[in-house]
N, C-alpha and C positions, 0 to 999 in steps of 0.2 A: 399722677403716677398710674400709669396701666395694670392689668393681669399679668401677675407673674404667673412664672410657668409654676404647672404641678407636679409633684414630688411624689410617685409610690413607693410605698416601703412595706415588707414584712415584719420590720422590727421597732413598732413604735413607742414611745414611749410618755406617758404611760403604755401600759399595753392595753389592747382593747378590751370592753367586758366582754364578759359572756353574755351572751342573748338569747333568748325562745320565741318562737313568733309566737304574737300575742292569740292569733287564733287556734291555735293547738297545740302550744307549749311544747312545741317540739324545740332543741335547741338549733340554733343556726352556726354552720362552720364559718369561720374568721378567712377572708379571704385578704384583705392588705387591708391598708390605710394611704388616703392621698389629703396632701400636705396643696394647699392650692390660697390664693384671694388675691384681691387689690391692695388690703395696707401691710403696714410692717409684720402685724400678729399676721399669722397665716389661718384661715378658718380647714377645723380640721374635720374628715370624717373615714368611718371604719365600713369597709363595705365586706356583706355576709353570702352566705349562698346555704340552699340546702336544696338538695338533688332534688325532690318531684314538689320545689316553691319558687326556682329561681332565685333571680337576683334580689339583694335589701342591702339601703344605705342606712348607717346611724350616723347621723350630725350633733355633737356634743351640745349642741344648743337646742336640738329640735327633738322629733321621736324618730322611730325607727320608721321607715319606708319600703314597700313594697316597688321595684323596681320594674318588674315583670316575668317575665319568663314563665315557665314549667306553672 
């Protein structure tokens, strides 16, 4: 079975936490959720942003990630 396609959404479900980046506990805003993988479960993650840190994915398996940007 190959990649299926991914899926963004604003309204997941669960709904995504809330998060603070770990180096300045500032909180990060909720940008969507993409719904993506190769088998039946789909592997999910919630991606954040905050204006002068860029972009950050959270992967419910993994930690939070620094994406880049700002």
């Amino acid at each position: 079975m190959g990649p299926r396609a991914s899926t963004v959404t604003r309204d997941s479900d669960p709904p995504a936490p809330v998060l603070h980046r770990p180096k300045c506990d500032h909180r990060l805003a909720y940008r969507d959720t993409v719904l993506s993988g190769v088998t039946n479960k789909p592997e999910r993650w919630d991606r954040y942003t905050r204006q002068t840190h860029g972009l950050f994915d959270y992967r419910h398996r993994k930690k939070l990630r620094h994406l880049g940007g700002l």
